[in-house]
C-alpha positions in Angstrom: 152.0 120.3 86.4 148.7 118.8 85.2 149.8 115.4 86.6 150.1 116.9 90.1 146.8 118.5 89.9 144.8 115.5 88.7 147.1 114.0 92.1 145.9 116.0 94.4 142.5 116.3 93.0 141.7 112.5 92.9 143.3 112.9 96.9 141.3 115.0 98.1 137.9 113.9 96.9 139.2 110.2 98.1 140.0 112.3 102.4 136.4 114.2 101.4 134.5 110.8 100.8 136.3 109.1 104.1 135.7 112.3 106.1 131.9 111.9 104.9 131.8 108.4 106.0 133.2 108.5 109.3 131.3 111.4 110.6 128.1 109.1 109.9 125.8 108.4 112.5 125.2 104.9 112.0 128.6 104.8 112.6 128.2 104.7 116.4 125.8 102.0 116.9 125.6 98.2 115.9 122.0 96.8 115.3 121.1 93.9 117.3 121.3 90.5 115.9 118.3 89.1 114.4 118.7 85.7 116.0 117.6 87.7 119.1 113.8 86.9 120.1 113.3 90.3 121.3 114.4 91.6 117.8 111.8 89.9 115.5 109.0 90.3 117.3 109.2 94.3 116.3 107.2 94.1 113.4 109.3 95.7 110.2 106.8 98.5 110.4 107.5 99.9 113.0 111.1 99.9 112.2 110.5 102.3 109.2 108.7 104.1 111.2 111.4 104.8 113.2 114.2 105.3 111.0 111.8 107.8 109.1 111.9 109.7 112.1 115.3 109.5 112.6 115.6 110.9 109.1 113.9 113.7 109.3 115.2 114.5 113.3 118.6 114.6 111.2 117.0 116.6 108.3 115.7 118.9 110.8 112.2 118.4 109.5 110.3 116.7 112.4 107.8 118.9 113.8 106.7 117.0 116.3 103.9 114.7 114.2 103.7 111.4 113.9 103.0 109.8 110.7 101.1 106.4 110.1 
């Protein structure tokens, strides 16, 4: 009995964690490549800039201000 329950417990934590991972955002887009020109001229800045916003528009803590 224990054997089935340590089973289906290890099984289901191993369909939560791939459930997790596909519902992912990031998922759904590929980054450009960084041979492109147009790509590293965006300073890294302003790249964590904009993934902070994206964090927190997925957090559902952006109130509208823009941080520095």
């Amino acid at each position: 009995m224990i054997d089935y329950l340590a089973l289906a417990l290890t099984h289901a934590l191993i369909v939560i964690a791939l459930l997790r991972i596909l519902t992912r955002d990031e998922l759904d887009r590929e980054d450009p490549l960084a041979s492109d020109p147009a790509v590293t001229a965006v300073a890294p800045v302003a790249r964590a800039k904009q993934r902070r916003i994206q964090r927190r528009r997925r957090q559902g803590r952006d109130e509208g201000r823009d941080d520095a």
